[in-house]
ChimeraX commands (.cxc) that place a marker at each C-alpha (Angstrom):
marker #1 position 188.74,-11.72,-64.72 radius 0.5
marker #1 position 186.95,-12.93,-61.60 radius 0.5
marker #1 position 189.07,-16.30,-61.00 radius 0.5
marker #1 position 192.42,-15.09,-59.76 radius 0.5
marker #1 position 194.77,-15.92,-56.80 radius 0.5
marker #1 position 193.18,-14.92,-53.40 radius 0.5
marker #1 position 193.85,-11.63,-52.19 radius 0.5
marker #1 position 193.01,-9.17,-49.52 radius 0.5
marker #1 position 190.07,-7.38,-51.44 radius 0.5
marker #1 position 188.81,-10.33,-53.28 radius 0.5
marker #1 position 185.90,-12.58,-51.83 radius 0.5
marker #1 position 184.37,-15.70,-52.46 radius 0.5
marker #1 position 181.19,-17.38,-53.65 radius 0.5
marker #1 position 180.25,-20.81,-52.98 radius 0.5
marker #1 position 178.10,-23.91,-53.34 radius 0.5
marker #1 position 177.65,-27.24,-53.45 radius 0.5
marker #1 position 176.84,-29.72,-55.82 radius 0.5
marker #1 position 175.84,-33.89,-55.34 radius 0.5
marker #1 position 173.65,-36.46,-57.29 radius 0.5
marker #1 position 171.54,-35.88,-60.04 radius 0.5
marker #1 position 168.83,-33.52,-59.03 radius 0.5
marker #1 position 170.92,-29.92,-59.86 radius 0.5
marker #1 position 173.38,-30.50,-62.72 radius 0.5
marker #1 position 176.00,-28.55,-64.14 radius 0.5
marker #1 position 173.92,-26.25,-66.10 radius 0.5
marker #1 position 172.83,-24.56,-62.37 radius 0.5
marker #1 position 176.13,-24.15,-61.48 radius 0.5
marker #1 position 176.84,-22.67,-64.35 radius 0.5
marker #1 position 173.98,-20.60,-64.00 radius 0.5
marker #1 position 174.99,-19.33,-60.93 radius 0.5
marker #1 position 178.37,-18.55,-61.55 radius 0.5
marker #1 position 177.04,-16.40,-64.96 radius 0.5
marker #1 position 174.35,-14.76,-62.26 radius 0.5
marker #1 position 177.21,-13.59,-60.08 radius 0.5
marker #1 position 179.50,-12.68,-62.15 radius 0.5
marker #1 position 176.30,-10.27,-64.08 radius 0.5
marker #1 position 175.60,-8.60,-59.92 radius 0.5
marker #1 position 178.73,-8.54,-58.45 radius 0.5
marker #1 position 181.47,-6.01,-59.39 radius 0.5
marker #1 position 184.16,-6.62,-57.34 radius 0.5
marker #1 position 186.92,-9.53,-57.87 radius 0.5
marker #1 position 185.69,-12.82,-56.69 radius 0.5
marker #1 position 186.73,-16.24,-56.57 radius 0.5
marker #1 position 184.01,-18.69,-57.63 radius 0.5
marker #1 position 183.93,-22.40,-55.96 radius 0.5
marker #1 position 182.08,-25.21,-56.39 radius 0.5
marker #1 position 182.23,-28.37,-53.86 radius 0.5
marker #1 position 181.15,-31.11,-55.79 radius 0.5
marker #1 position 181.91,-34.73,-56.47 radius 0.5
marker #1 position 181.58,-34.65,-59.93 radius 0.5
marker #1 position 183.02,-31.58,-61.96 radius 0.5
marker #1 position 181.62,-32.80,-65.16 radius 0.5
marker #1 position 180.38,-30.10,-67.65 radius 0.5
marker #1 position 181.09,-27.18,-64.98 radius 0.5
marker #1 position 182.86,-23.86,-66.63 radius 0.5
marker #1 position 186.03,-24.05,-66.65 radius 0.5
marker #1 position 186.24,-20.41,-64.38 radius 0.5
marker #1 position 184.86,-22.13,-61.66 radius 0.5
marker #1 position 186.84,-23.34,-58.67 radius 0.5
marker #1 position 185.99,-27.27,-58.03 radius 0.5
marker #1 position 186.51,-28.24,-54.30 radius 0.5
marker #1 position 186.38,-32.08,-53.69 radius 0.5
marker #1 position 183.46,-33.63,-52.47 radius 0.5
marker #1 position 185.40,-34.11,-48.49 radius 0.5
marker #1 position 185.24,-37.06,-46.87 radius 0.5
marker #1 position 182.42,-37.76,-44.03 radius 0.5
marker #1 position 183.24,-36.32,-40.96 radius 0.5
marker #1 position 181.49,-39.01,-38.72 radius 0.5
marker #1 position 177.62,-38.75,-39.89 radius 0.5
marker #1 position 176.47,-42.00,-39.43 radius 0.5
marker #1 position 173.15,-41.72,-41.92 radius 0.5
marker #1 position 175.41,-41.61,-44.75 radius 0.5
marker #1 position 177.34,-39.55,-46.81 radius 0.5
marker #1 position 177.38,-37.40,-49.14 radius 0.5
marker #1 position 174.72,-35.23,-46.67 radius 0.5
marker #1 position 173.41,-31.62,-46.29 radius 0.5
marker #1 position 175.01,-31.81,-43.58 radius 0.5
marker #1 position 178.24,-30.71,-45.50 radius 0.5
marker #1 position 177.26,-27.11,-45.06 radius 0.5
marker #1 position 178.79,-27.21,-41.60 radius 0.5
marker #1 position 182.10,-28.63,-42.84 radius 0.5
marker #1 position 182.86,-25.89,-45.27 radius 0.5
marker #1 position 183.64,-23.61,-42.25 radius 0.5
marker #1 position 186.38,-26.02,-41.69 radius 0.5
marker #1 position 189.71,-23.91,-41.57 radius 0.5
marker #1 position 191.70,-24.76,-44.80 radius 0.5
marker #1 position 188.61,-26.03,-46.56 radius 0.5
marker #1 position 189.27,-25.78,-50.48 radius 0.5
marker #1 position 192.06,-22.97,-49.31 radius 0.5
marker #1 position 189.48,-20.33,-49.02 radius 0.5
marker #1 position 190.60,-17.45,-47.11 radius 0.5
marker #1 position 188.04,-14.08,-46.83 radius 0.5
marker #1 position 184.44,-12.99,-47.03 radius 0.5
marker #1 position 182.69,-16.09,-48.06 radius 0.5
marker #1 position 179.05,-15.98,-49.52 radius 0.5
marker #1 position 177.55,-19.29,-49.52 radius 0.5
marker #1 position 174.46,-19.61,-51.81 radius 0.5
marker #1 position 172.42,-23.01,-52.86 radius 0.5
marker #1 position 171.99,-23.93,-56.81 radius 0.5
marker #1 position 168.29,-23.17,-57.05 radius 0.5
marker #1 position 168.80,-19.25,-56.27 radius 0.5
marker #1 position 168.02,-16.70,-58.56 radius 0.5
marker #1 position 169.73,-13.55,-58.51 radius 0.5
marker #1 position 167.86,-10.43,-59.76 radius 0.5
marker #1 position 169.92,-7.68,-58.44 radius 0.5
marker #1 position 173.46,-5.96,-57.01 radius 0.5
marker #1 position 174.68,-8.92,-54.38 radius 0.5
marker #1 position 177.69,-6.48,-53.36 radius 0.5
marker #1 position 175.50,-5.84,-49.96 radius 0.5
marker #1 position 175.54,-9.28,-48.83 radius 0.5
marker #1 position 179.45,-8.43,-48.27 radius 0.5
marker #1 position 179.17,-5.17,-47.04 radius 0.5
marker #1 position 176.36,-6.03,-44.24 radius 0.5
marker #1 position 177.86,-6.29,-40.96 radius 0.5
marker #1 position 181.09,-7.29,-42.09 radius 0.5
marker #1 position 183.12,-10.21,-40.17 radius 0.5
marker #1 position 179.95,-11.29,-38.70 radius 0.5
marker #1 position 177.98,-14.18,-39.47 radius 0.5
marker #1 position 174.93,-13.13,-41.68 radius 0.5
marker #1 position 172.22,-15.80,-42.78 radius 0.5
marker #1 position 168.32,-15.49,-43.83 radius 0.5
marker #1 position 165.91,-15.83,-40.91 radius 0.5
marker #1 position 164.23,-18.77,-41.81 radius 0.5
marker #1 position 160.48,-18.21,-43.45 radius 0.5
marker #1 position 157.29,-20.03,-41.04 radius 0.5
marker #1 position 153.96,-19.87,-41.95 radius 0.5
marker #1 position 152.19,-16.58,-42.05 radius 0.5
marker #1 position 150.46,-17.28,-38.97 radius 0.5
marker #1 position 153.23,-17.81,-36.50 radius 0.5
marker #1 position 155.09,-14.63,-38.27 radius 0.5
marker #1 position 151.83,-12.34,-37.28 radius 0.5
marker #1 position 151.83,-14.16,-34.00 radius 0.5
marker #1 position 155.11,-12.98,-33.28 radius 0.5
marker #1 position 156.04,-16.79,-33.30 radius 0.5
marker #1 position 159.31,-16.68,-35.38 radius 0.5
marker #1 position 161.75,-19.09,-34.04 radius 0.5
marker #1 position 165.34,-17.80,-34.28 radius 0.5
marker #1 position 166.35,-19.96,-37.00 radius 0.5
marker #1 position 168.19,-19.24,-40.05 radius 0.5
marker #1 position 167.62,-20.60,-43.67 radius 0.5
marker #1 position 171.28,-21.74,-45.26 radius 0.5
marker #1 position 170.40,-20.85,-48.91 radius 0.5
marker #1 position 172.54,-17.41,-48.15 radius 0.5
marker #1 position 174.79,-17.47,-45.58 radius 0.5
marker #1 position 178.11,-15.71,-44.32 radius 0.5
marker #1 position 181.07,-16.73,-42.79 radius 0.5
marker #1 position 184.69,-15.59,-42.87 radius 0.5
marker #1 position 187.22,-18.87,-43.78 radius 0.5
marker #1 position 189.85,-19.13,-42.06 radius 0.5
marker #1 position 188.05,-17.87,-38.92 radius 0.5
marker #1 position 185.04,-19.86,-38.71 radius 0.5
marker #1 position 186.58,-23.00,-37.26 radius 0.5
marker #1 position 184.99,-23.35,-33.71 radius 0.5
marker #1 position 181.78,-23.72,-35.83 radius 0.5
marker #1 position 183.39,-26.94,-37.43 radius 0.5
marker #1 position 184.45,-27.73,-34.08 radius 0.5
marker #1 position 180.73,-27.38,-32.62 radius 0.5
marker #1 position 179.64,-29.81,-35.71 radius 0.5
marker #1 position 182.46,-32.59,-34.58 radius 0.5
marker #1 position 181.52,-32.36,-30.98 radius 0.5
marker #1 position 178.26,-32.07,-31.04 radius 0.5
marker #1 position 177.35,-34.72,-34.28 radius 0.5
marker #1 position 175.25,-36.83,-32.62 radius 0.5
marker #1 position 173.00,-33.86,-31.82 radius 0.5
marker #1 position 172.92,-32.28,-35.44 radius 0.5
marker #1 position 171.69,-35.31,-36.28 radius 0.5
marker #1 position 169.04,-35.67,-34.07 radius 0.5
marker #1 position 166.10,-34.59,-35.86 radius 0.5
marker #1 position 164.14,-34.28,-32.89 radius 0.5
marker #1 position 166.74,-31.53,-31.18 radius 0.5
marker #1 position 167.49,-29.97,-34.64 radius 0.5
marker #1 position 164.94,-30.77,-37.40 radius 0.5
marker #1 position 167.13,-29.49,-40.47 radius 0.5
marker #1 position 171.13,-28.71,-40.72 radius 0.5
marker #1 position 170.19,-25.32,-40.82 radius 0.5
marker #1 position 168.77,-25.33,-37.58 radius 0.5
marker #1 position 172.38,-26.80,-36.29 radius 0.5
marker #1 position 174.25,-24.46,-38.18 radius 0.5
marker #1 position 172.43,-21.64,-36.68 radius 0.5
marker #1 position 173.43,-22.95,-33.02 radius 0.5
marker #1 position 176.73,-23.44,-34.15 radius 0.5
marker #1 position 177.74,-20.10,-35.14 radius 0.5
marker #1 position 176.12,-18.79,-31.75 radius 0.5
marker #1 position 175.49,-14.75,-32.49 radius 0.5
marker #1 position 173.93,-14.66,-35.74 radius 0.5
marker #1 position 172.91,-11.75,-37.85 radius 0.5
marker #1 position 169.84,-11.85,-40.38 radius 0.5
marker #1 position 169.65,-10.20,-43.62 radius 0.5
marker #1 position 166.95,-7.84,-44.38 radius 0.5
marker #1 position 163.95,-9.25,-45.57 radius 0.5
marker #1 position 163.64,-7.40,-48.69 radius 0.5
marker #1 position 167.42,-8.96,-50.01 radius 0.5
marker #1 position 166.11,-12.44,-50.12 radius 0.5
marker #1 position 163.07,-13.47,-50.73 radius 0.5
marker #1 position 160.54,-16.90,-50.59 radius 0.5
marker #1 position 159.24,-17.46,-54.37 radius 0.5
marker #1 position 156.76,-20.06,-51.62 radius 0.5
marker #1 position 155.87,-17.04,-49.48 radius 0.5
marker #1 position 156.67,-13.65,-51.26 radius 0.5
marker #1 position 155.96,-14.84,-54.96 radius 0.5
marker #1 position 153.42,-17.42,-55.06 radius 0.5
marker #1 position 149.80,-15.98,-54.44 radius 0.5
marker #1 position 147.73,-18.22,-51.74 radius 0.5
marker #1 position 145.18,-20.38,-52.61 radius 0.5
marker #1 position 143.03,-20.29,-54.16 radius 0.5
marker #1 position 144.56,-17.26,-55.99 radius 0.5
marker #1 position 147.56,-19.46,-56.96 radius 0.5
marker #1 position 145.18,-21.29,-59.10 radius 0.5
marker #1 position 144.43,-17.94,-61.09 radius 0.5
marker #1 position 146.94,-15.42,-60.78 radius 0.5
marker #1 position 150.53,-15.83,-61.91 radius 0.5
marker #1 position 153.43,-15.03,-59.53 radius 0.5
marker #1 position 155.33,-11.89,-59.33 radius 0.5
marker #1 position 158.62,-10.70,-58.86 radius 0.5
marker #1 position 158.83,-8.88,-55.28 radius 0.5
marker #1 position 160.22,-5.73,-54.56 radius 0.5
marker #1 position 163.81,-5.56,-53.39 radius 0.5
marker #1 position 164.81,-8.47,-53.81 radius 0.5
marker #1 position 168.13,-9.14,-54.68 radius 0.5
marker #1 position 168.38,-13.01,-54.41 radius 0.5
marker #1 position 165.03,-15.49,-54.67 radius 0.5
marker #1 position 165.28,-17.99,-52.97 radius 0.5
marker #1 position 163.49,-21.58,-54.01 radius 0.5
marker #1 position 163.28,-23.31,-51.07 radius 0.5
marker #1 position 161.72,-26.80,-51.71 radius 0.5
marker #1 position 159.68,-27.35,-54.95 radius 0.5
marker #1 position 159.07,-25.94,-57.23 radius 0.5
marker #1 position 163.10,-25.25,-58.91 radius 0.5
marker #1 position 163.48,-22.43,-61.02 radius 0.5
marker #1 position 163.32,-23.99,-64.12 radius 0.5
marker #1 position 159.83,-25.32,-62.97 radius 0.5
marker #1 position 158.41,-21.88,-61.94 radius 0.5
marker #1 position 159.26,-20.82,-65.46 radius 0.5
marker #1 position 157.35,-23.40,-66.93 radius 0.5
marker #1 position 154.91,-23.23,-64.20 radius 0.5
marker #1 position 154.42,-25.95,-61.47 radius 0.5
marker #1 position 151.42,-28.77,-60.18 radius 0.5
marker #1 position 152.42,-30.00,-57.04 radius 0.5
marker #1 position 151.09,-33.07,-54.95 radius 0.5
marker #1 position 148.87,-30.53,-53.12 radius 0.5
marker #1 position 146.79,-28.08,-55.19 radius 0.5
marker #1 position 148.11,-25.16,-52.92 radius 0.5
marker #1 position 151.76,-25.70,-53.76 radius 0.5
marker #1 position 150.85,-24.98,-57.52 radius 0.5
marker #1 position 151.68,-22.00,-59.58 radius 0.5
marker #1 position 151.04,-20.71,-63.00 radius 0.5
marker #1 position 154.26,-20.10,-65.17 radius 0.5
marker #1 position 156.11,-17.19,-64.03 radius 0.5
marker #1 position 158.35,-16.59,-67.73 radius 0.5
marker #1 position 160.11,-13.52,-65.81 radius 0.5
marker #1 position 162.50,-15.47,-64.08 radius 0.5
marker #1 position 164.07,-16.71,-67.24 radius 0.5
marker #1 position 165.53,-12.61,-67.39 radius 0.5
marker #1 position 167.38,-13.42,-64.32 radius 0.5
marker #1 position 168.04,-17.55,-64.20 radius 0.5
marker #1 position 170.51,-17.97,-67.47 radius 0.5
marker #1 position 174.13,-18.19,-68.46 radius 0.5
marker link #1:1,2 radius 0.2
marker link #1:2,3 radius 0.2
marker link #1:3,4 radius 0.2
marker link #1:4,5 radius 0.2
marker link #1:5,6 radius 0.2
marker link #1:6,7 radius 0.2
marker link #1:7,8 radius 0.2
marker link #1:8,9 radius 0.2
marker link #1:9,10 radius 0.2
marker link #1:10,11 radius 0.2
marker link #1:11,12 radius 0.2
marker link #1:12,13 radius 0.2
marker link #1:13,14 radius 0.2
marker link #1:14,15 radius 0.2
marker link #1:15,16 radius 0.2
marker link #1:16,17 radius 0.2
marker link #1:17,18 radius 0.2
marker link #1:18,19 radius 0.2
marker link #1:19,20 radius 0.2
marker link #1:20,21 radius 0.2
marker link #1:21,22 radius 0.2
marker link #1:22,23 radius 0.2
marker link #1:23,24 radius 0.2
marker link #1:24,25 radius 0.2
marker link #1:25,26 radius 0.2
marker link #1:26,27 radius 0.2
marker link #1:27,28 radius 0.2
marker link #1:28,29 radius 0.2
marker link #1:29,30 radius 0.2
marker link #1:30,31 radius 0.2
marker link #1:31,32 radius 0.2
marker link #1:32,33 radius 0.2
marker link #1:33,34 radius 0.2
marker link #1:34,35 radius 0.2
marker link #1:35,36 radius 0.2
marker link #1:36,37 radius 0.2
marker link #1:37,38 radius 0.2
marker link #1:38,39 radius 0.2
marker link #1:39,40 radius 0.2
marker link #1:40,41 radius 0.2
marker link #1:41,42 radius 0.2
marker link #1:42,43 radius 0.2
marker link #1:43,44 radius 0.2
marker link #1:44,45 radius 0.2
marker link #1:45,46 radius 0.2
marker link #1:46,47 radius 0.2
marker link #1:47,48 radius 0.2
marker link #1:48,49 radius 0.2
marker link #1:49,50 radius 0.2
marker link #1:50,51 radius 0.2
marker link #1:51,52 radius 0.2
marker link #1:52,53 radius 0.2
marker link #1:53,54 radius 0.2
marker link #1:54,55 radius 0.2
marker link #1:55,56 radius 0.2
marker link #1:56,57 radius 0.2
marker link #1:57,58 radius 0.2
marker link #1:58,59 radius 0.2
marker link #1:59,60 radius 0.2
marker link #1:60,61 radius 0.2
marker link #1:61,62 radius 0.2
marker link #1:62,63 radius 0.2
marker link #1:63,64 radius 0.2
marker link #1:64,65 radius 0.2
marker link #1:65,66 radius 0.2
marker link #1:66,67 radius 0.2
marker link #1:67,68 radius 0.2
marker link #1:68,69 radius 0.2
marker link #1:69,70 radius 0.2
marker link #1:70,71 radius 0.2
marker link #1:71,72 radius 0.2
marker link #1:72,73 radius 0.2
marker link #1:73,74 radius 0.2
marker link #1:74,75 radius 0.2
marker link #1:75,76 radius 0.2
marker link #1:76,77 radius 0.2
marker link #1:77,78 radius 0.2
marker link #1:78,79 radius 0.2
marker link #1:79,80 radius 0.2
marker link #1:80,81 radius 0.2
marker link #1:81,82 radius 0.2
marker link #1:82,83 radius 0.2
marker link #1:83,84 radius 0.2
marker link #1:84,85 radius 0.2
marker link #1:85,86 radius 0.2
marker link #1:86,87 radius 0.2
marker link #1:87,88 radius 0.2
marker link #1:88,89 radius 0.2
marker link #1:89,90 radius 0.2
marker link #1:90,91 radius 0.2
marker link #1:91,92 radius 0.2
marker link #1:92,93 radius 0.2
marker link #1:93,94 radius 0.2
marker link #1:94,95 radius 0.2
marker link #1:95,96 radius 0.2
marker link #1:96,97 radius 0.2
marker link #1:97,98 radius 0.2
marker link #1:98,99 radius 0.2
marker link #1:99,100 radius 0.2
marker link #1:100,101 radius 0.2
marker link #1:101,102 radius 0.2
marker link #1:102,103 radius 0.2
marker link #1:103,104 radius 0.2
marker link #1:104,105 radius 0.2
marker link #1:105,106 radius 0.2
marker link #1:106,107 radius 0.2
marker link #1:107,108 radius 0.2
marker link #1:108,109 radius 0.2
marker link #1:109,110 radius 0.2
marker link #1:110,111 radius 0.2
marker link #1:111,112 radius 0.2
marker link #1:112,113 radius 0.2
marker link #1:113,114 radius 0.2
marker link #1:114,115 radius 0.2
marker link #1:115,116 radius 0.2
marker link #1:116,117 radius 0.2
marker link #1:117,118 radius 0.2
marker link #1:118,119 radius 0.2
marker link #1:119,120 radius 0.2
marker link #1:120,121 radius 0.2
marker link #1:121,122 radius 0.2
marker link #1:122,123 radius 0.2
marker link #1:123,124 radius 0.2
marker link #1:124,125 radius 0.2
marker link #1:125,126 radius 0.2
marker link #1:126,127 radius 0.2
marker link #1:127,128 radius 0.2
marker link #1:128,129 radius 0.2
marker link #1:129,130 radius 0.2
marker link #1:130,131 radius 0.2
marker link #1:131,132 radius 0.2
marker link #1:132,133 radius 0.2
marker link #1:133,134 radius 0.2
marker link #1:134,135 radius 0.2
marker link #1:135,136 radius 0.2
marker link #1:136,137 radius 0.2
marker link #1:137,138 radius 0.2
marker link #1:138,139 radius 0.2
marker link #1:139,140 radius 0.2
marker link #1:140,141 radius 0.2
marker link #1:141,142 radius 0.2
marker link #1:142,143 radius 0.2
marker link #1:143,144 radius 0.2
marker link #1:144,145 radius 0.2
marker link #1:145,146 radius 0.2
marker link #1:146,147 radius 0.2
marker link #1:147,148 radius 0.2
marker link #1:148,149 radius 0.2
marker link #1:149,150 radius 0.2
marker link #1:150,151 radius 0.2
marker link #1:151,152 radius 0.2
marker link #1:152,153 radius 0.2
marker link #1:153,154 radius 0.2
marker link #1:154,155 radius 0.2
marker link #1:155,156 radius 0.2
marker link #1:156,157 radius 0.2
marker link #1:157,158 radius 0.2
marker link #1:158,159 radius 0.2
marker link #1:159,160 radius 0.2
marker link #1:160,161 radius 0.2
marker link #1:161,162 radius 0.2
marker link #1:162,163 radius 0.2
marker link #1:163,164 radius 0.2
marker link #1:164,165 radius 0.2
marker link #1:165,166 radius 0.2
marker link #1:166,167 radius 0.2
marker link #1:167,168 radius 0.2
marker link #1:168,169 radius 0.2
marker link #1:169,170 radius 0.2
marker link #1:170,171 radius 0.2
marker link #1:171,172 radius 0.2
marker link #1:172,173 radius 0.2
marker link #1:173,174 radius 0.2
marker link #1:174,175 radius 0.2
marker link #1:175,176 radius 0.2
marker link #1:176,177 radius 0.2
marker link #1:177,178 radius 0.2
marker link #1:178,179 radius 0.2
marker link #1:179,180 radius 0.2
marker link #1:180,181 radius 0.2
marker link #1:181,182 radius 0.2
marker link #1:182,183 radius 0.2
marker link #1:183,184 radius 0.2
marker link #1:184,185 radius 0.2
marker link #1:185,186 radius 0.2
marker link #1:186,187 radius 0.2
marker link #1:187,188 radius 0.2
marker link #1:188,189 radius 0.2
marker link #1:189,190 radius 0.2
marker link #1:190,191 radius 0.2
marker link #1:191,192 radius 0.2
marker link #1:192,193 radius 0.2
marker link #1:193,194 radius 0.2
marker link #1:194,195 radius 0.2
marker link #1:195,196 radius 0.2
marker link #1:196,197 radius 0.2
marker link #1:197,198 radius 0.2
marker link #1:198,199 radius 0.2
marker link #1:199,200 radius 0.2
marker link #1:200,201 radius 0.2
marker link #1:201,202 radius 0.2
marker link #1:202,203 radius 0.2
marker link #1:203,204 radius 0.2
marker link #1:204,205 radius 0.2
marker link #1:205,206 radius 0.2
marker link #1:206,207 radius 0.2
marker link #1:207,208 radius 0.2
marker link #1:208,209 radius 0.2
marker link #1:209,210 radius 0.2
marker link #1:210,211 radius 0.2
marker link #1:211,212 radius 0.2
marker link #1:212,213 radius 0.2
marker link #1:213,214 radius 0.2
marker link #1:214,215 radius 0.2
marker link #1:215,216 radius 0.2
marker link #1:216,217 radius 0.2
marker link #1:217,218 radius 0.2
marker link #1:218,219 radius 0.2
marker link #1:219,220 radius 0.2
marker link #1:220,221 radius 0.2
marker link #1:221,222 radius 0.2
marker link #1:222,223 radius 0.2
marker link #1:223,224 radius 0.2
marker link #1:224,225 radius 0.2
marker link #1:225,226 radius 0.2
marker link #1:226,227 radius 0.2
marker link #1:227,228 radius 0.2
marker link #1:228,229 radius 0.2
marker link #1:229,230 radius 0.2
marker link #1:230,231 radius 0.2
marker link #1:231,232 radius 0.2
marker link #1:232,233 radius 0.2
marker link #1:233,234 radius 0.2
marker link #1:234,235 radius 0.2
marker link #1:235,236 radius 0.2
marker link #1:236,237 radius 0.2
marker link #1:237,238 radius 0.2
marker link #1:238,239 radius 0.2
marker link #1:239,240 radius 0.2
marker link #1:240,241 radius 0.2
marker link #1:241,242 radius 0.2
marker link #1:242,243 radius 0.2
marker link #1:243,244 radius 0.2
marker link #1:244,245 radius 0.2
marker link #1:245,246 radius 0.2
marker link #1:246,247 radius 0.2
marker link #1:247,248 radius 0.2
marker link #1:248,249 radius 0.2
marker link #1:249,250 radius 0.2
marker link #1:250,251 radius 0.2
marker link #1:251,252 radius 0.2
marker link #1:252,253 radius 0.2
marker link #1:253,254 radius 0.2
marker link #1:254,255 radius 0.2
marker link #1:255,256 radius 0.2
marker link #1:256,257 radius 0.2
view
């Protein structure tokens, strides 16, 4: 049993859930992926405001209440409340992770990797600033770490600072804030999460012609963006003929219940 009262040793998964787009079957898909690549006792949570059709295992958090964002609510920009102490009780390790991941291996690293740190993915950039040594130090929040219960000052940050994370000119996504919030950040290494965009889908032309691959390593894919999952299975025409891909039918191994 996974689900039990929070204790030293056990840790937590999260994510969050609004509107239509992701519905309960990828929360549900999640929760069946980490319970399949995680050994140790975990508490599973969801944040939503709508717990409709979610398993019954799973941990619902409210949907909270907007903080002060003045574009409207609910936002993305809910990923800096959940290091609010107290929020949904959490206490521990806390692994955040967005619906459209898949997971294809052991995610009991993402836990042991610089432990009581803040851990998140250095964000992907095009190929050509990455050769160019032009990586901006920017994380990506599709996998990130924090401890609750000792992660408040980044809530804090967030409250004092609000008008700023909303600025998109100062911080162009809430990942960008959230990586200036938690100040000294730590990045995962590469090979644990991976771009199905940039480590999966072959450039173009190729992407027209050869079918995408799983990469070596990885433990979580990330889908940043289009395609979803359950479009890369099926495969994917996008609005610009280099953001297409042929079906890729392996990820149905790894993105079930």
């Amino acid at each position: 049993m996974h689900n039990e009262t929070s204790s030293p040793d056990r840790v937590n998964v999260l994510c969050l859930k609004w509107g239509t787009r992701y519905g309960p079957h990828y929360v549900n898909t999640l929760f069946s992926s980490v319970s399949r690549h995680l050994a140790r006792p975990f508490n599973f949570y969801c944040c939503t405001e709508n717990a409709q059709g979610l398993d019954p295992a799973i941990r619902i958090i409210p949907f909270p209440e907007n903080p002060g964002v003045k574009r409207g609510w609910p936002d993305i920009l809910v990923k800096l409340v959940v290091t609010r102490d107290g929020f949904g009780e959490m206490t521990g390790p806390t692994l955040f992770l967005d619906l459209d991941v898949v997971i294809m291996d052991d995610i009991g690293c993402f836990f042991d990797y610089k432990p009581g740190e803040y851990c998140i993915i250095h964000n992907w950039v095009h190929r050509r600033k990455a050769l160019m040594g032009r990586k901006p130090a920017v994380g990506n929040s599709s996998i990130f770490r924090f401890d609750a219960g000792r992660s408040n000052h980044v809530y804090e940050t967030f409250l004092r600072e609000i008008d700023q994370a909303e600025n998109r000119a100062l911080f162009n996504t809430e990942q960008a804030f959230l990586t200036h919030a938690m100040g000294r950040v730590n990045w995962w290494p590469d090979e644990w999460a991976r771009s199905y965009k940039w480590n999966c889908r072959p450039v173009f032309p190729l992407n027209l012609f050869v079918a995408p691959k799983p990469p070596r390593g990885c433990r979580i894919l990330v889908f940043h963006g289009r395609p979803d999952p359950d479009e890369a299975i099926r495969g994917y025409t996008g609005h610009k003929i280099h953001h297409s891909t042929l079906p890729a039918p392996w990820i149905a191994e790894y993105w079930r219940v």
